[in-house]
C-alpha positions in Angstrom: 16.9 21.6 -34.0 16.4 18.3 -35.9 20.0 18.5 -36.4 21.3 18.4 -33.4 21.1 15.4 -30.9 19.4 16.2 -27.9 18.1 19.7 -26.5 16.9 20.3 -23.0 14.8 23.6 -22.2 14.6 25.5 -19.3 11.9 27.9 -19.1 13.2 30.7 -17.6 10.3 33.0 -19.0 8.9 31.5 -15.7 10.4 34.4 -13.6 8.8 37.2 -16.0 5.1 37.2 -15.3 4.5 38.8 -18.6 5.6 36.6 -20.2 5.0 32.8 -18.7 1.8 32.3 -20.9 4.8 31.3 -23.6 5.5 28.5 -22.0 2.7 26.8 -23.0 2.5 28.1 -26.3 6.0 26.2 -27.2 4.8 23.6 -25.8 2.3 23.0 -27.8 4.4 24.0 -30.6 6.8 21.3 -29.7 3.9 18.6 -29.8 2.8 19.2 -32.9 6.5 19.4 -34.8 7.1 16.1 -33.9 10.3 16.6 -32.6 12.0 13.5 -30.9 15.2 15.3 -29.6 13.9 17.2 -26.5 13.7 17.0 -22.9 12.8 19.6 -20.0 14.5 20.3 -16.8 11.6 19.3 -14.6 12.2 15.6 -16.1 16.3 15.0 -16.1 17.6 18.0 -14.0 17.6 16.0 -11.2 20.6 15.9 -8.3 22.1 17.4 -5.1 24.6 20.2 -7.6 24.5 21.6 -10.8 26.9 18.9 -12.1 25.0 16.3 -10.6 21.8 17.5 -12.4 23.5 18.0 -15.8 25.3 14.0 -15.8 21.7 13.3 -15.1 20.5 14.7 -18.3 23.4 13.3 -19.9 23.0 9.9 -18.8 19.3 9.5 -19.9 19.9 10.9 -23.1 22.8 8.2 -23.4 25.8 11.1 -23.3 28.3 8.8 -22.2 27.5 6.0 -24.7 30.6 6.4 -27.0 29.0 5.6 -30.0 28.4 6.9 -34.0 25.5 9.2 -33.9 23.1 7.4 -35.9 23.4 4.1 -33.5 23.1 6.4 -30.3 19.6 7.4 -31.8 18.5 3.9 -31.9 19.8 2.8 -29.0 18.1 5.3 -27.1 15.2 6.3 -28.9 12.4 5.2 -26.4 14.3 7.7 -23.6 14.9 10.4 -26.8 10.9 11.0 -26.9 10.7 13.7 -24.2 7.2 13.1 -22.5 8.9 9.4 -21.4 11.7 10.5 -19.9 9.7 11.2 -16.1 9.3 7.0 -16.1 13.1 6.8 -16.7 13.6 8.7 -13.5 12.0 5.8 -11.4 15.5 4.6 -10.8 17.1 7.8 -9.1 17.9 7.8 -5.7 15.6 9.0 -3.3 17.4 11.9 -2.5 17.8 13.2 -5.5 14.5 13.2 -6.4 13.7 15.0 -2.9 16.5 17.4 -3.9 14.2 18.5 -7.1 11.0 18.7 -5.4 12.4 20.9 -2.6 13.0 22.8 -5.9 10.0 22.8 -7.4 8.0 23.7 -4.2 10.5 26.8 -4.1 9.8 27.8 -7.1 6.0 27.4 -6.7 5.7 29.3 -4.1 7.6 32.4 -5.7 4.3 32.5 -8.0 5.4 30.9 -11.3 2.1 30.0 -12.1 -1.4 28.8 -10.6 -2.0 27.1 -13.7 0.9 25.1 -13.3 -0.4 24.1 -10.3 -3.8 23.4 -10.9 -1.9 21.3 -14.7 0.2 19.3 -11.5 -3.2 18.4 -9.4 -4.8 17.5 -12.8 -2.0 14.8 -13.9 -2.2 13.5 -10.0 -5.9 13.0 -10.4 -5.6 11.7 -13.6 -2.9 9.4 -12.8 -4.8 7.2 -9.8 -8.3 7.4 -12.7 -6.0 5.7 -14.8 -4.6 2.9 -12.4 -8.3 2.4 -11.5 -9.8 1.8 -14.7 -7.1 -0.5 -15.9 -7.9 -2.3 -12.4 -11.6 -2.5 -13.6 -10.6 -3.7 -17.2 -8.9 -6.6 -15.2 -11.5 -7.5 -12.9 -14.8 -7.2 -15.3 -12.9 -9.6 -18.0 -12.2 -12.1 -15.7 -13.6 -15.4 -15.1 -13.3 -14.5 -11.4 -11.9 -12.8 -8.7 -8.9 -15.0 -8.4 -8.1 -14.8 -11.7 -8.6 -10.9 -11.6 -5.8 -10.9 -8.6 -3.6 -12.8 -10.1 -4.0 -10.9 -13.8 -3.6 -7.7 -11.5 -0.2 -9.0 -9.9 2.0 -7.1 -13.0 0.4 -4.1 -12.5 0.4 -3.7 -8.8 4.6 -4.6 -9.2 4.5 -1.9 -11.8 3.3 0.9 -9.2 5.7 0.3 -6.8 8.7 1.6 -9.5 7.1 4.2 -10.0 7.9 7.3 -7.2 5.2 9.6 -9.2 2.3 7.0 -8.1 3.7 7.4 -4.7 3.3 11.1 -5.2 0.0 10.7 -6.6 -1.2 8.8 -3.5 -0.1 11.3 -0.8 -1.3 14.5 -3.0 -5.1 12.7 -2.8 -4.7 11.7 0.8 -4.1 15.3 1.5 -6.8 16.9 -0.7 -9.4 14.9 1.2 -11.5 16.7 3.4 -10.9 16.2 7.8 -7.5 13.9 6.6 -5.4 16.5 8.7 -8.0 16.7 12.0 -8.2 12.7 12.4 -6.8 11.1 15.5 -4.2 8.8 15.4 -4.3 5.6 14.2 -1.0 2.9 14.1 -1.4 2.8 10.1 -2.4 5.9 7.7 -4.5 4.4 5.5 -5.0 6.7 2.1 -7.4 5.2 0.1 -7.4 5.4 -3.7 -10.4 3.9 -4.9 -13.6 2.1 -4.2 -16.0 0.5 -6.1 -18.0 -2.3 -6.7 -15.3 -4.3 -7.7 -12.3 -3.7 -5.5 -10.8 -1.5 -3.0 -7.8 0.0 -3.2 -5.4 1.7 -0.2 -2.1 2.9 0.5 -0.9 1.5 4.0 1.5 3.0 5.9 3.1 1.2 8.3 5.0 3.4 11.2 7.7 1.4 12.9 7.9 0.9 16.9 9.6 3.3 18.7 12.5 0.7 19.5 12.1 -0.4 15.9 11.7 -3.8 17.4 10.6 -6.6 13.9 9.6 -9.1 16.0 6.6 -7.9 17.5 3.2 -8.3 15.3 1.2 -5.1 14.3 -2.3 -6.4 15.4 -4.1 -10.0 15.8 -3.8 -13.3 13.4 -6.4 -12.3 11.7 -8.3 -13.5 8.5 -10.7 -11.7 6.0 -13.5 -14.3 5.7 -14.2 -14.3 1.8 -12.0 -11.2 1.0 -9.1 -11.8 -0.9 -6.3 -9.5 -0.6 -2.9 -8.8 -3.0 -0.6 -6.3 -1.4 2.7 -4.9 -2.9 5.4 -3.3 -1.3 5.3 0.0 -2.5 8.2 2.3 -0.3 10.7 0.8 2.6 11.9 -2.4 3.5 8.8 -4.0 4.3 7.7 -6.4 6.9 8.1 -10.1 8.0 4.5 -11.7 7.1 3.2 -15.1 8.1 0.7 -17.1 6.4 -1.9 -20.0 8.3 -4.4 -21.9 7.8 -7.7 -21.7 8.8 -8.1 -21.7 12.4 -10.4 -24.7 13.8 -11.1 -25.8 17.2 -9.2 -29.0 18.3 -11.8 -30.6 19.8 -15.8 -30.3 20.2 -16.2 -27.4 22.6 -12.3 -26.7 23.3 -11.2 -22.7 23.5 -8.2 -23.8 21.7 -7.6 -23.3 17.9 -5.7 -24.7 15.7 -3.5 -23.8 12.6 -0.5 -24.6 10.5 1.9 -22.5 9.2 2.1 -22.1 5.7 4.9 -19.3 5.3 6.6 -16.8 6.9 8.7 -14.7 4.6 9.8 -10.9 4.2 7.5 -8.5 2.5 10.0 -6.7 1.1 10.0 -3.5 -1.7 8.3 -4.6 -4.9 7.0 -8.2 -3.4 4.0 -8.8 -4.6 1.9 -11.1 -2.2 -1.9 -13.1 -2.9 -3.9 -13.4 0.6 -6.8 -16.5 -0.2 -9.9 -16.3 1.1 -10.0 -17.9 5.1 -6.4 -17.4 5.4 -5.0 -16.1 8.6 -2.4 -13.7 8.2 0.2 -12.0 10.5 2.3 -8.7 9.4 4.4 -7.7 11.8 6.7 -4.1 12.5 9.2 -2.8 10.0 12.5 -1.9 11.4 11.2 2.0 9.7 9.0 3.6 7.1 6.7 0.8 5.0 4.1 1.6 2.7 2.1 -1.4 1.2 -0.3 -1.3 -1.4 -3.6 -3.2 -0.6 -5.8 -4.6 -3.4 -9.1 -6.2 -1.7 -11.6 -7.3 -3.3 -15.0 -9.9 -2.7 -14.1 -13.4 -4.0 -17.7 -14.2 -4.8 -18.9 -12.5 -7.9 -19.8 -8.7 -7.9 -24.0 -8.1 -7.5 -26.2 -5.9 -7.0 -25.8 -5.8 -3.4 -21.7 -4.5 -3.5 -23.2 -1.4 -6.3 -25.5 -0.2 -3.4 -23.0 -0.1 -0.9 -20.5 2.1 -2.9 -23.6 4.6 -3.5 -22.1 7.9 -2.9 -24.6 8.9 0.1 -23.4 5.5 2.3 -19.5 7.0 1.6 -18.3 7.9 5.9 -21.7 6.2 7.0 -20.6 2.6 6.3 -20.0 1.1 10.2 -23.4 3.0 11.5 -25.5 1.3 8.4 -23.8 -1.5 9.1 -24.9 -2.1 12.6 -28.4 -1.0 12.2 -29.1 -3.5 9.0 -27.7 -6.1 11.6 -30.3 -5.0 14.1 -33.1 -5.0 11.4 -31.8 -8.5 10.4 -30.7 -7.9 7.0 -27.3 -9.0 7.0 -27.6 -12.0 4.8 -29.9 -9.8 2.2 -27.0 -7.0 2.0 -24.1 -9.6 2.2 -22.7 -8.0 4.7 -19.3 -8.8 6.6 -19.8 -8.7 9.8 -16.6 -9.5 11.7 -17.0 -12.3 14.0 -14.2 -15.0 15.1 -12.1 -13.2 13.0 -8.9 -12.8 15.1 -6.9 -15.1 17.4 -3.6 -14.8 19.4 -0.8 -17.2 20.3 -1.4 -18.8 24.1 0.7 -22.0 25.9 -1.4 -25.0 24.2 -2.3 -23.2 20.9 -4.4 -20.4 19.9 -7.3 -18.5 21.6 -10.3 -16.6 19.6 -11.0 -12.9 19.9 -15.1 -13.6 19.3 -15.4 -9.7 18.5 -12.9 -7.5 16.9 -11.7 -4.9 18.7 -9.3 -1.9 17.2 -6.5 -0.1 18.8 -8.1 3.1 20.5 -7.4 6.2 18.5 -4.7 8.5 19.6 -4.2 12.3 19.4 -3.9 14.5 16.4 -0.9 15.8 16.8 0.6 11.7 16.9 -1.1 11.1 13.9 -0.3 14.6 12.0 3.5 13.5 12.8 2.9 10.3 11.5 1.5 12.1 7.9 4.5 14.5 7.6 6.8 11.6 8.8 5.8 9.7 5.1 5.8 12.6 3.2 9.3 13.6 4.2 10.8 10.0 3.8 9.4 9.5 0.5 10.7 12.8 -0.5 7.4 14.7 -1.3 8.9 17.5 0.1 6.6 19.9 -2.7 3.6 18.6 -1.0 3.9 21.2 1.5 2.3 24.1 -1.0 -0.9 21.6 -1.1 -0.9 21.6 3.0 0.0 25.7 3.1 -3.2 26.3 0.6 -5.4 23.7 2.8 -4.1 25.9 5.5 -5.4 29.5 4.1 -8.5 27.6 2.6 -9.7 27.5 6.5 -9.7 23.4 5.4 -7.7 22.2 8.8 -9.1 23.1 12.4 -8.5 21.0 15.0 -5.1 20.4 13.8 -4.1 23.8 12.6 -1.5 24.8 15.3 0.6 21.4 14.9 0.1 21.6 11.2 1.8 25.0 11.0 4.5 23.7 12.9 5.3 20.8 11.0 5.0 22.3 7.7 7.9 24.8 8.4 9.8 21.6 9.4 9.3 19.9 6.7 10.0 22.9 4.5 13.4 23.7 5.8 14.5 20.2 6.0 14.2 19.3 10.0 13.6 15.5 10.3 9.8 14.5 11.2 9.6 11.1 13.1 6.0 8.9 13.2 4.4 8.6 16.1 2.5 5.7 17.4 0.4 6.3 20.1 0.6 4.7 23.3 -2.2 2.5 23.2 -1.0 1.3 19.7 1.6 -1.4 21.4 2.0 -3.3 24.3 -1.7 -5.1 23.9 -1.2 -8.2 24.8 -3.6 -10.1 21.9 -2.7 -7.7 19.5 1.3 -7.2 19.9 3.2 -10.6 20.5 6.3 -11.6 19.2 7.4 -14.1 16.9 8.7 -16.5 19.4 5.2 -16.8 21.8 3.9 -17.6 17.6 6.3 -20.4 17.2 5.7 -21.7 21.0 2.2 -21.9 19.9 2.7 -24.0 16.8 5.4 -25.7 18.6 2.5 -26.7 21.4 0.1 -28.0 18.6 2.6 -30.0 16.9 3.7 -31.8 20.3 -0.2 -32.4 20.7 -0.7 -33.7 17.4 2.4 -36.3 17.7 1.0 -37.6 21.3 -2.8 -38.0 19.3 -0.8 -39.9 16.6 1.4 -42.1 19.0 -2.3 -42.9 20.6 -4.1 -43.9 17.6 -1.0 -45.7 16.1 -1.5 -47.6 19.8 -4.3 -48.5 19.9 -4.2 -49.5 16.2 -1.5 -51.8 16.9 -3.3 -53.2 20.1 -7.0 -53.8 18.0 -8.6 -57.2 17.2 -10.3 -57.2 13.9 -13.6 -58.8 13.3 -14.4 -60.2 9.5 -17.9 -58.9 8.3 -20.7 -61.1 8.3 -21.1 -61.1 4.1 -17.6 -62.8 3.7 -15.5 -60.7 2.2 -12.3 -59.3 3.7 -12.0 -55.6 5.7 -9.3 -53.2 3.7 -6.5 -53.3 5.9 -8.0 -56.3 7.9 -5.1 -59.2 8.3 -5.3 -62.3 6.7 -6.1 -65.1 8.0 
């Protein structure tokens, strides 16, 4: 084998149950030789036809570089060492890549192996461990928190090239217990980790029915001393604004005041730092958008932030939360409790929401349209074996019926569309548009000029009085 160039293996001892305990065996076999000239299907067969699938192979292996044999092998010998090649694949079109999981699910569920199963949910698992604890290398060698997000920027760009953290994501989502019986909320949020440190989530954002872009998805709202770096991760992303602040223009006024300080797509791969205090404003992608959300404290992790990821507060956060309040413990605990948070575009500026309130939740069967909506667009078709076996674990109740029906969709192909429910849009504080925004700023600016011509009046207008000690007033005139 050493003599030839490049070999790729197809295990077809898969269809003899006999005989699939081989598989492994060369494997292993294949490890330990060395050998730097082979490649599997599952990693380069990948494409709509045969020939499509085999000038895959061939152009990851560098087949149509025309080239002496000994300089091919150096040119390519990064993509030559087989267990690399599944990175290289990042850049193959979306469909293609569906095209082979489609496969793959077929084949899994023909019986080729439990073990491979059970080797698939370990590399998932291992996968998002991984991405975590380089997260916490980052943040527990900082200086700071700032300096942890911005060290983390590389990283979080990284993961959205890669289609197998995607995967990785949506497999977790739907091994979690209840994911499937939830009601439906306008974003599925899939969380990946949380600790003291950081949090980390998968957004996804489901687009308006009309696919209007100009409306916002919720409230200017900021994160008091959170700091957030998000990252396109799938879609075209979202238009996002950036403010200041909010503050009150005058002692006891209702109306706030901020100034813009961008408003720029989100689009794939964009990585974007939200500071501390900062309002921000995402508003709906034209379809599909999946962000990944790095939060994180910006004051120094204590004590405090280890007791609340204790495993026995995990799903009882908001009811401890509200009863420390009542017990008057919420500077002890450092807790964030949202206040003056939100705000919304009115005729002379901005008005304060003094208490956040959420969208009310809608039905299952929105939401579970909204969960098989993402995995069909991001063409995790396979993922459908991990909802059949939740299915016969008796792991999905209230759902079930809509489940079933969906899964068959998505396994023979029938486009799923997300569903927001009706009480997700059309809130007037919540969902505005872009143009009552810029009426708003518009309104302050015009209000800020007039308070400038006034001052510059009655500047111009003002007799100056020399102190009593003799020296001269900076900015006085001369006499």
């Amino acid at each position: 084998m050493q003599q030839l160039y490049n070999v790729m293996i197809d295990f077809d001892i898969r269809d003899v149950p006999s005989m699939r305990w081989r598989e492994g065996a060369l494997r292993k076999r294949l490890r330990a030789s060395g050998l730097s000239n082979v490649c599997f299907t599952e990693d380069v067969m990948v494409g709509k036809s045969h020939q499509e699938r085999i000038g895959n192979w061939l152009r990851q292996v560098g087949g149509e570089d025309n080239l002496p044999l000994d300089q091919l092998r150096r040119r390519h010998a990064d993509r030559l060492r087989y267990p690399r090649l599944a990175a290289r694949l990042s850049c193959a079109p979306r469909e293609c890549l569906a095209a082979y999981r489609v496969r793959e699910a077929a084949a899994a569920a023909q019986g080729y192996g439990a073990q491979t199963v059970a080797c698939h949910a370990e590399r998932v698992m291992n996968r998002l461990r991984d991405v975590e604890q380089e997260l916490l290398k980052i943040f527990r060698s900082s200086a700071s928190k700032h300096e942890a997000n911005t060290r983390a920027r590389p990283l979080m760009e990284q993961l959205t090239r890669e289609p197998a953290f995607l995967s990785a994501v949506i497999a977790k989502y739907l091994a979690t217990p209840g994911v499937l019986d939830k009601q439906n909320y306008p974003v599925v949020g899939m969380e990946i980790a949380l600790n003291p440190w950081f949090g980390l989530v998968a957004n996804c954002w489901i687009p308006l029915p009309g696919r209007e872009t100009n409306i916002s998805t919720k409230a200017i709202h900021h994160h008091g001393t959170m700091l957030l770096t998000t990252a396109t991760l799938y879609g075209p992303g979202y238009e996002h604004w950036m403010f200041t602040m909010p503050k009150r223009v005058s002692e006891g006024s209702e109306v706030f005041a901020m100034d813009l300080l961008e408003s720029a797509p989100h689009p794939a791969h964009h990585v974007s730092f939200v500071d501390k205090w900062t309002a921000h404003l995402p508003l709906y992608p034209s379809s599909l958008s999946i962000t990944l959300a790095l939060w994180s404290n910006s004051a120094p992790t204590t004590w405090q932030d280890r007791v609340k990821r204790l495993p026995i507060f995990k799903g009882r956060e908001k009811k401890l939360r509200q009863l420390a309040v009542r017990l008057g413990l919420k500077r002890g605990l450092a807790l964030k409790v949202v206040e003056s948070f939100d705000f919304y575009p009115a005729a002379d500026g901005f008005r304060v929401i003094p208490e956040r309130s959420e969208f009310a939740l809608g039905p299952n069967d929105e939401h579970l349209c909204s969960v098989f909506h993402v995995i069909q667009q991001t063409g995790n078709e396979h993922l459908a074996r991990d909802v059949r076996r939740a299915l016969d674990a008796g792991k999905v109740t209230t759902g079930r019926p809509t489940v079933e029906r969906l899964v068959k969709e998505l396994e023979r192909g029938t486009p799923i569309e997300g569903r927001l429910s009706s009480t997700h849009y059309g809130v007037p504080t919540m969902n505005f548009t872009r143009e009552e925004v810029e009426r708003a700023l518009a309104a302050l600016k015009a209000r800020a000029d007039a308070k400038t011509r006034t001052n510059q009046g009655d500047s111009d207008g003002r007799k100056f009085t020399a102190p009593t000690n003799g020296q001269a007033r900076i900015g006085a005139p001369s006499r």
